[in-house]
py3Dmol code that shows the C-alpha trace and the ligand (Angstrom):
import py3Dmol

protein = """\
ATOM      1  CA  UNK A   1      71.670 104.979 120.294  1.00  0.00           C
ATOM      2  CA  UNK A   2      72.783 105.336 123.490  1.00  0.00           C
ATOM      3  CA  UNK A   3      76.272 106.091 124.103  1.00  0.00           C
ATOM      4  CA  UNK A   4      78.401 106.452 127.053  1.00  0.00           C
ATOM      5  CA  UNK A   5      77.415 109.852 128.706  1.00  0.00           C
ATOM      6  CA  UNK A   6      73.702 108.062 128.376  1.00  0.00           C
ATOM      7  CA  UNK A   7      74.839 104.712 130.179  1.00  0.00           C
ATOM      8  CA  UNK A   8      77.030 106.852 132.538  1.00  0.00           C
ATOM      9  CA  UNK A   9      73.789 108.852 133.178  1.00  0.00           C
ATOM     10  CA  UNK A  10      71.756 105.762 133.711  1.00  0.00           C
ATOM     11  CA  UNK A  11      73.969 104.585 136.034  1.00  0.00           C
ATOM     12  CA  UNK A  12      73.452 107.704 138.048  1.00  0.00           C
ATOM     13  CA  UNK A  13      70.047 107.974 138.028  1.00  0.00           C
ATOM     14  CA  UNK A  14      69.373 104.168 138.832  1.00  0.00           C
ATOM     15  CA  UNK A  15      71.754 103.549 141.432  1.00  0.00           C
ATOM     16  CA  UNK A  16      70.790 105.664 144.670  1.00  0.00           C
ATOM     17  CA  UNK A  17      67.201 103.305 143.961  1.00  0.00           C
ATOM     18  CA  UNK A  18      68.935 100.051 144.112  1.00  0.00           C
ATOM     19  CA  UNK A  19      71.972  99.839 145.859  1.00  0.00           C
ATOM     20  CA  UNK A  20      71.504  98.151 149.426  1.00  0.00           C
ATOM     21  CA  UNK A  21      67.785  96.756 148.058  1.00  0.00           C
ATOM     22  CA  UNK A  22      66.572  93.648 148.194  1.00  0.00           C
ATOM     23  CA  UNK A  23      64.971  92.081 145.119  1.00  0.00           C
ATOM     24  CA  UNK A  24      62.302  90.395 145.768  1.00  0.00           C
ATOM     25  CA  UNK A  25      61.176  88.587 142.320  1.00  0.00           C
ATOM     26  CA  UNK A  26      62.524  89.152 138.448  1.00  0.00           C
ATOM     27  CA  UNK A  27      59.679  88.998 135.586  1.00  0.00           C
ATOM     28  CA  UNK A  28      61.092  88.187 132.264  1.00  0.00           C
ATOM     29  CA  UNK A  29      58.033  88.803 129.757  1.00  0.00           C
ATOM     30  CA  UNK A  30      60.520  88.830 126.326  1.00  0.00           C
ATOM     31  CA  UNK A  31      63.463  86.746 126.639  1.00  0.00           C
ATOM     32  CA  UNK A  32      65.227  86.967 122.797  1.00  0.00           C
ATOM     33  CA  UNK A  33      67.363  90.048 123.267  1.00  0.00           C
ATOM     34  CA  UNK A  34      70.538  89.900 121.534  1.00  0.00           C
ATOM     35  CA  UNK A  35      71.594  87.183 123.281  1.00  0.00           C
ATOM     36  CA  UNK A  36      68.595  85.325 125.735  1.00  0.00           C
ATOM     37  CA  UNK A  37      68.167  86.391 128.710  1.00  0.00           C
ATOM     38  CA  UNK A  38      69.691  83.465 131.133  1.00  0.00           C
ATOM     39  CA  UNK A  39      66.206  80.881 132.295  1.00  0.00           C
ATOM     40  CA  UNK A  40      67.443  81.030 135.687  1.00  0.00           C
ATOM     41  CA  UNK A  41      67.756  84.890 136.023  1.00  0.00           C
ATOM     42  CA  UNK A  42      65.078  85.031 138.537  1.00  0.00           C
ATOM     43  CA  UNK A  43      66.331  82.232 140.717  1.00  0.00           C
ATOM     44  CA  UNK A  44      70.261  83.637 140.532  1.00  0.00           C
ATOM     45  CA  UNK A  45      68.545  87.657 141.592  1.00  0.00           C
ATOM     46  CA  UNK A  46      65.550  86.979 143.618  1.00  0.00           C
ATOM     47  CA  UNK A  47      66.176  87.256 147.960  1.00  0.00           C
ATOM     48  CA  UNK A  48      69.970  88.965 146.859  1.00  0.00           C
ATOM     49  CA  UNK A  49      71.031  92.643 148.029  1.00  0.00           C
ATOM     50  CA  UNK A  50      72.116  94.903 145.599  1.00  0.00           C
ATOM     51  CA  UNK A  51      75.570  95.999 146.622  1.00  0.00           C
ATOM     52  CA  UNK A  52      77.173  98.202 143.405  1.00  0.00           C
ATOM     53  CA  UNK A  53      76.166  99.511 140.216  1.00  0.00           C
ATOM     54  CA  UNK A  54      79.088 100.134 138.180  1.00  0.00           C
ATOM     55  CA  UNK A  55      79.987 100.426 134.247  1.00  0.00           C
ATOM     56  CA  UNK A  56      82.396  99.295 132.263  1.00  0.00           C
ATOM     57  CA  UNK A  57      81.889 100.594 128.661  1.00  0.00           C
ATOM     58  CA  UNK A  58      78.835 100.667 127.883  1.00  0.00           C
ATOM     59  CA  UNK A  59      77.626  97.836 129.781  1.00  0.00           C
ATOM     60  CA  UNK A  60      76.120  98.154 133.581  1.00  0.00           C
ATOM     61  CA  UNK A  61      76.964  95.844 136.496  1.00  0.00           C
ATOM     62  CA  UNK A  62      74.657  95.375 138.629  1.00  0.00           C
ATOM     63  CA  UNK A  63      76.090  93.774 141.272  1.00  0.00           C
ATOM     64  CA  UNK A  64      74.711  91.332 143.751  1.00  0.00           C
ATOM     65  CA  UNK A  65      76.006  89.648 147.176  1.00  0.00           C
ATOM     66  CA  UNK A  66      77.023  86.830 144.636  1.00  0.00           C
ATOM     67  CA  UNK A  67      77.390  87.729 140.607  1.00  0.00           C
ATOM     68  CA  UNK A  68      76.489  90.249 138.413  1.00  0.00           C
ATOM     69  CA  UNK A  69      73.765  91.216 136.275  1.00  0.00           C
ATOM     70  CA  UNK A  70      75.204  92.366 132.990  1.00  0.00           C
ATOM     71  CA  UNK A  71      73.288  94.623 130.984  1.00  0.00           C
ATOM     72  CA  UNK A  72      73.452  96.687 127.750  1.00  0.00           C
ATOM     73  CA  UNK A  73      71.175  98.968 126.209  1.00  0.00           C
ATOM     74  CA  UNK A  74      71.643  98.409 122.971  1.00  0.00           C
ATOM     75  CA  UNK A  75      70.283 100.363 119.931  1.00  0.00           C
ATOM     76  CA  UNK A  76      67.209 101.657 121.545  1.00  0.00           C
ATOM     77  CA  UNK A  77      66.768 100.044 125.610  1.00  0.00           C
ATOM     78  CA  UNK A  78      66.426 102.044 128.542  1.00  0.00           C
ATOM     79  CA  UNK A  79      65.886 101.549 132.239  1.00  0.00           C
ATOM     80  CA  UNK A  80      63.751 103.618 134.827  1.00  0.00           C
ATOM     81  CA  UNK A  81      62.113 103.276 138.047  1.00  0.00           C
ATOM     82  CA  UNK A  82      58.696 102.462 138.080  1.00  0.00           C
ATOM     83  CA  UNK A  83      56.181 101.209 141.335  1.00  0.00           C
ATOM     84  CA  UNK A  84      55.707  97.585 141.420  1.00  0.00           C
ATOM     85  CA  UNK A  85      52.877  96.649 139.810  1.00  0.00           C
ATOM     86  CA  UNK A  86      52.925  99.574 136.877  1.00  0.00           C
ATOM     87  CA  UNK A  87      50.682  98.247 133.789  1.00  0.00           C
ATOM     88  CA  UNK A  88      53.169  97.391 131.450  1.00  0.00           C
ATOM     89  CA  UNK A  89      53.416  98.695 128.097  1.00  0.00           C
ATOM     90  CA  UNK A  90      54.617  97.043 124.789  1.00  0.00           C
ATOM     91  CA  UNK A  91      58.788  96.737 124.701  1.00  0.00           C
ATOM     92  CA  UNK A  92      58.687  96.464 128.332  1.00  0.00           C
ATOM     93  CA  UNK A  93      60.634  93.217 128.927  1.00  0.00           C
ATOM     94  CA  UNK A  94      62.125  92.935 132.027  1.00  0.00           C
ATOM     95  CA  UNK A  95      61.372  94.049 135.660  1.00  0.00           C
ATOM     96  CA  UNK A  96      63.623  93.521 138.644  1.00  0.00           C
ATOM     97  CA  UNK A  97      61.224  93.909 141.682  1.00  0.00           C
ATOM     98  CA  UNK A  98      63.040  95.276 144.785  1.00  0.00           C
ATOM     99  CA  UNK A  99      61.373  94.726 148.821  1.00  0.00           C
ATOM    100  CA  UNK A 100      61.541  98.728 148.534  1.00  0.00           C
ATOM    101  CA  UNK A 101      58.054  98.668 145.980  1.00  0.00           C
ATOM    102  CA  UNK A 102      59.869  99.741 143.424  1.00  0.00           C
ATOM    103  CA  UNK A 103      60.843  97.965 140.099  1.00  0.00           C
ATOM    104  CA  UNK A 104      63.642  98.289 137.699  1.00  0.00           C
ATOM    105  CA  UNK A 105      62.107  98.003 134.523  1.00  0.00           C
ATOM    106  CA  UNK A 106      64.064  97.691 131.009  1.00  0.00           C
ATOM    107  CA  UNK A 107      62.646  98.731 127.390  1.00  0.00           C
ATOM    108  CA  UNK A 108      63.976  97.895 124.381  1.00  0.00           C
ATOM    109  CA  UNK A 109      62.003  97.903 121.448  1.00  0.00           C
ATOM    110  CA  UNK A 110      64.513  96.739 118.744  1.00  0.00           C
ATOM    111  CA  UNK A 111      65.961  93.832 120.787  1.00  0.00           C
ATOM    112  CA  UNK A 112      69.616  94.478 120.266  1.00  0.00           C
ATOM    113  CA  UNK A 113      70.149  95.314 124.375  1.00  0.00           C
ATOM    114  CA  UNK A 114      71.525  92.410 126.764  1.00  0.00           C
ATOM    115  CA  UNK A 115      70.541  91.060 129.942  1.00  0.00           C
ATOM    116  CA  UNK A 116      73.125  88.408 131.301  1.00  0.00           C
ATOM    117  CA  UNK A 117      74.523  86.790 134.705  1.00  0.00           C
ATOM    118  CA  UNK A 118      78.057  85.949 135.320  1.00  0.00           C
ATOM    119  CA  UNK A 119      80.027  85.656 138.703  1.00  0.00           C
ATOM    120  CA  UNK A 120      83.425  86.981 136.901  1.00  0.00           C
ATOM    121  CA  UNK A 121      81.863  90.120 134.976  1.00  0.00           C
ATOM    122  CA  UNK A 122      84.966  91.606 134.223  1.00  0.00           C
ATOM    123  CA  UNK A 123      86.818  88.083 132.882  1.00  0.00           C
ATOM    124  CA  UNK A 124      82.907  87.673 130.674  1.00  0.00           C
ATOM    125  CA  UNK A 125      84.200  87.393 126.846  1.00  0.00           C
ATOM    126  CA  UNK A 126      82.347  90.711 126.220  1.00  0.00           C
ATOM    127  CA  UNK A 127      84.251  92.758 128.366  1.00  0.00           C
ATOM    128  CA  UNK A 128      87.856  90.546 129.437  1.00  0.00           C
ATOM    129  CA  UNK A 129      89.618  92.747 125.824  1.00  0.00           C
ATOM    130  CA  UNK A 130      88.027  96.005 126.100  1.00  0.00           C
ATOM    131  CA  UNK A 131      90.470  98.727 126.216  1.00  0.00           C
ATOM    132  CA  UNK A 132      90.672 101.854 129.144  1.00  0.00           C
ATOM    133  CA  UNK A 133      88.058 103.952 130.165  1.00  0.00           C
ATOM    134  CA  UNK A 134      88.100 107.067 128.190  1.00  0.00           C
ATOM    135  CA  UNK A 135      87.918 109.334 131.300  1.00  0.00           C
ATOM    136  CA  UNK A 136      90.499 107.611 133.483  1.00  0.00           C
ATOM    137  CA  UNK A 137      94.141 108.201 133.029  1.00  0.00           C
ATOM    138  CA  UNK A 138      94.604 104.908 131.620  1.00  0.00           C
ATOM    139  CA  UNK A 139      94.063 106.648 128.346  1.00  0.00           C
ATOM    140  CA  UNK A 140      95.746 109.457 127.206  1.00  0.00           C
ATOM    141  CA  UNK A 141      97.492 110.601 123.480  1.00  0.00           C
ATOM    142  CA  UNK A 142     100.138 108.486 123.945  1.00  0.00           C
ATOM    143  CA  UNK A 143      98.668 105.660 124.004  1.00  0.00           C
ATOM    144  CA  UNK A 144      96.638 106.915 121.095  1.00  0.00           C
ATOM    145  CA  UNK A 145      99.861 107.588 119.231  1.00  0.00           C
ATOM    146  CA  UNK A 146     101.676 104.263 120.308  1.00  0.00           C
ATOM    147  CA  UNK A 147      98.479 101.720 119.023  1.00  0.00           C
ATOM    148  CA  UNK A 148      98.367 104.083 116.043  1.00  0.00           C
ATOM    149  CA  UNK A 149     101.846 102.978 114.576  1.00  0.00           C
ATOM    150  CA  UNK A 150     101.563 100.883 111.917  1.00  0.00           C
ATOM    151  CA  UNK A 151      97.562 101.487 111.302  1.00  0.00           C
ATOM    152  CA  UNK A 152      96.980 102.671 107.998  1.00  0.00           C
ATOM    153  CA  UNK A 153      93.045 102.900 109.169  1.00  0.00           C
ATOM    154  CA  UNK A 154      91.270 105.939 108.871  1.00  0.00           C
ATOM    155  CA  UNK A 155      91.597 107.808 112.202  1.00  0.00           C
ATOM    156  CA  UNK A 156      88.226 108.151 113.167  1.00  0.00           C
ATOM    157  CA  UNK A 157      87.146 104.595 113.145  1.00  0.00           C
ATOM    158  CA  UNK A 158      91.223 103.655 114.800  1.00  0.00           C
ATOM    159  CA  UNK A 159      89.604 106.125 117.668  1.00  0.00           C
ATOM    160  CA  UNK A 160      86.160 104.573 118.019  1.00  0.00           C
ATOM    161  CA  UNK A 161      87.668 101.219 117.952  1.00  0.00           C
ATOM    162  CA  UNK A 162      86.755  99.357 121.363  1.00  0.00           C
ATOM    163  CA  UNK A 163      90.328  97.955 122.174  1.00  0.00           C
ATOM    164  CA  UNK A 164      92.265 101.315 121.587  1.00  0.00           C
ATOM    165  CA  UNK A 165      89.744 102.781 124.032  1.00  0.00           C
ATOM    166  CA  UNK A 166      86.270 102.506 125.284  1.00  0.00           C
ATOM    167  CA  UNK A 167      82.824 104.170 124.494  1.00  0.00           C
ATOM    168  CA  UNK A 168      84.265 106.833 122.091  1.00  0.00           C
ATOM    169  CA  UNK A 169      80.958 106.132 119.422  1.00  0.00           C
ATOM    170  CA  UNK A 170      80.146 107.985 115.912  1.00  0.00           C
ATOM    171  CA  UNK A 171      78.605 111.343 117.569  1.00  0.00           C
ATOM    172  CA  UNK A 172      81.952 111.615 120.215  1.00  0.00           C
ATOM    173  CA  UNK A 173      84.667 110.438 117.508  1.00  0.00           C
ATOM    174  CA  UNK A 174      82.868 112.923 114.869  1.00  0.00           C
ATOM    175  CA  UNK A 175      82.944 116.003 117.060  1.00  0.00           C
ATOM    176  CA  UNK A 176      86.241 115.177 119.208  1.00  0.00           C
ATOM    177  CA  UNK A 177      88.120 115.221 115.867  1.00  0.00           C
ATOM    178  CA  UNK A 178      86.871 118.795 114.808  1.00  0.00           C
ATOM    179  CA  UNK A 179      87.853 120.214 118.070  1.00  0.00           C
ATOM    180  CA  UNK A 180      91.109 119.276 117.666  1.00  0.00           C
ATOM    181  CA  UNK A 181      91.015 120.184 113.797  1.00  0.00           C
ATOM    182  CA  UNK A 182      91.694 116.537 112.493  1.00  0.00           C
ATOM    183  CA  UNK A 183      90.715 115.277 109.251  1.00  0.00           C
ATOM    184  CA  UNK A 184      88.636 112.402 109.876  1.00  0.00           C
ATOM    185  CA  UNK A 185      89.874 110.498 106.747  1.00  0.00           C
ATOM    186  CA  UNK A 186      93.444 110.634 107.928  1.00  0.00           C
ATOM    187  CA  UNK A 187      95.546 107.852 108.099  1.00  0.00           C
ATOM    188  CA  UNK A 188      95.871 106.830 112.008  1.00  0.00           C
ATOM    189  CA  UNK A 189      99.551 106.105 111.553  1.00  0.00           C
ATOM    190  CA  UNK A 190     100.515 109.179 109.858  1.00  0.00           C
ATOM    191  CA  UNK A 191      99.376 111.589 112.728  1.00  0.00           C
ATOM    192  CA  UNK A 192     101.822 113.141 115.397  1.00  0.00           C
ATOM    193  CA  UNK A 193     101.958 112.552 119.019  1.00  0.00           C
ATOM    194  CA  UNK A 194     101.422 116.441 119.414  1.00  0.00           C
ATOM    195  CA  UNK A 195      98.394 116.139 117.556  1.00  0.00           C
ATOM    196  CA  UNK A 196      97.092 112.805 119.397  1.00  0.00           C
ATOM    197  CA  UNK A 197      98.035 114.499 122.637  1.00  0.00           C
ATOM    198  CA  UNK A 198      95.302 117.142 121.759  1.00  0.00           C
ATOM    199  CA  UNK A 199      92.684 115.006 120.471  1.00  0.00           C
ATOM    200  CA  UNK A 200      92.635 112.714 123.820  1.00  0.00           C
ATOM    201  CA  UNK A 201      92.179 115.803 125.725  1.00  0.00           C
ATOM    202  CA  UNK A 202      89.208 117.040 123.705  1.00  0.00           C
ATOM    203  CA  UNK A 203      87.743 112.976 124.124  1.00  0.00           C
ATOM    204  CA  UNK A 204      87.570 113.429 127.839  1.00  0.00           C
ATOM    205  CA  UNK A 205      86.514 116.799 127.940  1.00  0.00           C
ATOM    206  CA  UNK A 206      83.430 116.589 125.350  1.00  0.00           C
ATOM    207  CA  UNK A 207      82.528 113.292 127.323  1.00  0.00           C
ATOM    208  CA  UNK A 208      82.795 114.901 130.267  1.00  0.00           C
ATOM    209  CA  UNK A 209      80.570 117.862 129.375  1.00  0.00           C
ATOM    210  CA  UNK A 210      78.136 115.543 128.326  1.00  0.00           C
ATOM    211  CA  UNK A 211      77.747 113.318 131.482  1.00  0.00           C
ATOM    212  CA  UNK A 212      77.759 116.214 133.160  1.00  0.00           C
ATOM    213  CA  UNK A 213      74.483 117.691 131.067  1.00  0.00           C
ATOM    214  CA  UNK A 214      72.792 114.437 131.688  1.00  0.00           C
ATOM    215  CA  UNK A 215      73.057 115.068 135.284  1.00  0.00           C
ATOM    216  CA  UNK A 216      70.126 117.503 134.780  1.00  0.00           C
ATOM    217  CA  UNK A 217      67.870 114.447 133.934  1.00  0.00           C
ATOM    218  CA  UNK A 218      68.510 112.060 136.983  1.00  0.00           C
ATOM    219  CA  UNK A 219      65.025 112.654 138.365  1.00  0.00           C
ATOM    220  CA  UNK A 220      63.665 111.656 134.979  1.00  0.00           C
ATOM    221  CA  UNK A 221      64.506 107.876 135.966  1.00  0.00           C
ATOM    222  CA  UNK A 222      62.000 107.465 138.876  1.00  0.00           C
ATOM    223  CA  UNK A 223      57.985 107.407 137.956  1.00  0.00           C
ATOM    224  CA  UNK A 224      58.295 108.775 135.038  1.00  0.00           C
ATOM    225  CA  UNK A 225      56.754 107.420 131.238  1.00  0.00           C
ATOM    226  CA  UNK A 226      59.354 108.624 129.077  1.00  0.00           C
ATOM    227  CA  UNK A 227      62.405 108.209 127.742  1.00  0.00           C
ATOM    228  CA  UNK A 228      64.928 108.982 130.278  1.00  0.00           C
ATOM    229  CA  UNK A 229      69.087 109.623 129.814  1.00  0.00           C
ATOM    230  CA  UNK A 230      68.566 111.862 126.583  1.00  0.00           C
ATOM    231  CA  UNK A 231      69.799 115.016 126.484  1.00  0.00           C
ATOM    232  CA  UNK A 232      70.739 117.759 124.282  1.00  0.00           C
ATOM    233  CA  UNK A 233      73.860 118.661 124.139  1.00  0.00           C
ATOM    234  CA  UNK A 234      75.537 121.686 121.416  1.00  0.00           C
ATOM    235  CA  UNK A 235      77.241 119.615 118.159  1.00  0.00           C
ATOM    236  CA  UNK A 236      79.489 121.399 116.059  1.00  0.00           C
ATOM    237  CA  UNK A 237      79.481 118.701 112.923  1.00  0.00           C
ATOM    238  CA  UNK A 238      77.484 115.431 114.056  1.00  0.00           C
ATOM    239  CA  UNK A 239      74.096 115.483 112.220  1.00  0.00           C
ATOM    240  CA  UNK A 240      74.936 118.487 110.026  1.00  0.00           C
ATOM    241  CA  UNK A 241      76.384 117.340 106.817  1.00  0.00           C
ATOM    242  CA  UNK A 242      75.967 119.998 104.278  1.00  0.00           C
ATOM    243  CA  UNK A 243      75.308 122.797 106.613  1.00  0.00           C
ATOM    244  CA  UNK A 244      77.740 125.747 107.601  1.00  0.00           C
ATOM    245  CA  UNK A 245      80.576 125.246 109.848  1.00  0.00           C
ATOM    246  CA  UNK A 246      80.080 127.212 113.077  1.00  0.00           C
ATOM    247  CA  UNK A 247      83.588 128.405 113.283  1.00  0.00           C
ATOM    248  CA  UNK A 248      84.343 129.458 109.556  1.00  0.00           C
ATOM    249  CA  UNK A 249      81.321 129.262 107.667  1.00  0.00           C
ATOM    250  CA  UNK A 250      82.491 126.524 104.937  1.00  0.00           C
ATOM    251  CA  UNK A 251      79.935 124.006 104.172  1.00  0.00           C
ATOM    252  CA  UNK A 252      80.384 120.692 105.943  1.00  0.00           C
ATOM    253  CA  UNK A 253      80.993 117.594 104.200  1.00  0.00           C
ATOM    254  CA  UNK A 254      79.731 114.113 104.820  1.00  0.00           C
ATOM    255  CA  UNK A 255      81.620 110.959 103.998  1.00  0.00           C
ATOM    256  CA  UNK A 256      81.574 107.273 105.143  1.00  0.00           C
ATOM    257  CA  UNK A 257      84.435 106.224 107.279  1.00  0.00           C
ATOM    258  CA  UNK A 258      83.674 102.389 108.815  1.00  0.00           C
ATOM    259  CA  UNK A 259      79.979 102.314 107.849  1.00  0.00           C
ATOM    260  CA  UNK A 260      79.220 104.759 109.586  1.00  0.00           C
ATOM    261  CA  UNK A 261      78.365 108.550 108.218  1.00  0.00           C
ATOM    262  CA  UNK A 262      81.362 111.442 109.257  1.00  0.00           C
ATOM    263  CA  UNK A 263      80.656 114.962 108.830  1.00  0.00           C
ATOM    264  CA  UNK A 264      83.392 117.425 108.791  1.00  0.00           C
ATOM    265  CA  UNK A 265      84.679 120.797 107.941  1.00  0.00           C
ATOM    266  CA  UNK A 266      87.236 120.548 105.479  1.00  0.00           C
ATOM    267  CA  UNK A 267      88.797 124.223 106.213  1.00  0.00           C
ATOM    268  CA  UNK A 268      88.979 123.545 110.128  1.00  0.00           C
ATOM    269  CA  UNK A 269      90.340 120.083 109.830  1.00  0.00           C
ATOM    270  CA  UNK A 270      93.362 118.882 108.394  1.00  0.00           C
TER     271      UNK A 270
END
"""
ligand_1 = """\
1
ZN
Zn 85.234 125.228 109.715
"""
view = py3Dmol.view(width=600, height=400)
view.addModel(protein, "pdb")
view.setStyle({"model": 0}, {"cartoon": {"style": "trace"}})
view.addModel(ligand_1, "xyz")
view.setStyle({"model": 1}, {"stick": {}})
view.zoomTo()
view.show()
């Protein structure tokens, strides 16, 4: 899935191609993403300059002269840059033609991604409650510590949770919480500011290493066929439930915390 150092990566690549463009027609071949994509997209985009591309969460603004082209990538979507024209392939649903000859063209095979207009983006009911960027300094471990009073939640789903901050998903939360040698099961309310204070700054700076990694791909979102804004990046824990801890050695253990699968060292974190 992709997660924010993806989006953030997309963003990059995508935006030196479209900002100050013209779009010259919009081709909707699959409409029933998560939510439809609006009937009128075409008429709203088409003859309109592309001024911004900016992100909030995990959701891209594509901003025109008037309104905003929402999108979201969902489980599985991706954009790239392809030449007008391009034979499509299956899951191709959407491309946004541009005067320059090149298209924007979104994939999503399992549907769950979004395509949607509004003239307010920021005030749209998807993003008016989101909480702070994670790398802005809007967040930091106090605020961590301060929503965390009174939560008897687990602290790994209290940290991916969207209104305490933004874009901190399961492979982020998982390995942010080992660097700072937190017990994933822990209560949120029953850990210190100290402790808070060190696990914000190991949020920004494993985010931050990561959109910075992606920056190696950027030219993989022009002409290419694949599968651009992946990356590899080093995991201590996400992904390796049962295997040895890199630090100490002791076998890693995988429980479910929210639905969702946590792996962690139980010598390393407490
Ligand atoms: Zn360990």
């Amino acid at each position: 899935m992709p997660e924010l150092p993806e989006v953030e990566t997309t963003r990059r690549g995508i935006a030196p191609h479209l900002v100050g463009q013209r779009v010259s027609r919009v081709i909707v071949r699959e409409r029933r993403l998560r939510w439809p994509i609006p009937e009128d997209l075409d008429v709203r985009l088409s003859g309109q300059l592309i001024v911004g591309v900016e992100r909030r969460a995990k959701y891209l603004l594509i901003n025109a002269e008037v309104g905003t082209l929402i999108s979201h990538l969902g489980m599985s979507g991706n954009l790239r840059l392809v030449e007008v024209g391009l034979p499509v392939a299956k899951h191709e649903h959407v491309d946004i033609e541009l005067e320059s000859g090149l298209a924007l063209r979104y994939t999503d095979p399992r549907r769950f991604g979004a395509m949607l207009w509004s003239l307010d983006p920021l005030n749209h009911e998807l993003l008016a409650r989101l909480g702070p960027e994670p790398l802005t300094e809007l967040f930091d471990g106090e605020r961590l510590f301060q929503r965390s009073r009174g939560r008897s939640m687990a602290v790994k789903p209290f940290i991916m949770d969207n209104a305490v901050v933004v874009g901190v998903g399961n492979i982020y939360a998982t390995e942010a919480l080992f660097a700072a040698g937190i017990d994933p099961r822990r209560e949120a309310k029953g850990i210190s500011r100290a402790r808070y204070l060190r696990l914000a700054i190991e949020i920004k700076r494993i985010l931050a290493a990561a959109i910075e990694r992606g920056g190696t791909t950027l030219r993989d979102f022009i002409g290419g066929d694949g599968q651009p804004g992946y990356f590899q990046q080093e995991l201590f824990v996400y992904g390796r439930g049962g295997e040895g801890c890199k630090v100490c050695g002791t076998e890693l253990r995988e429980v479910k915390l929210g639905q969702r699968a946590s792996v962690f060292c139980p010598r390393c974190q407490r």
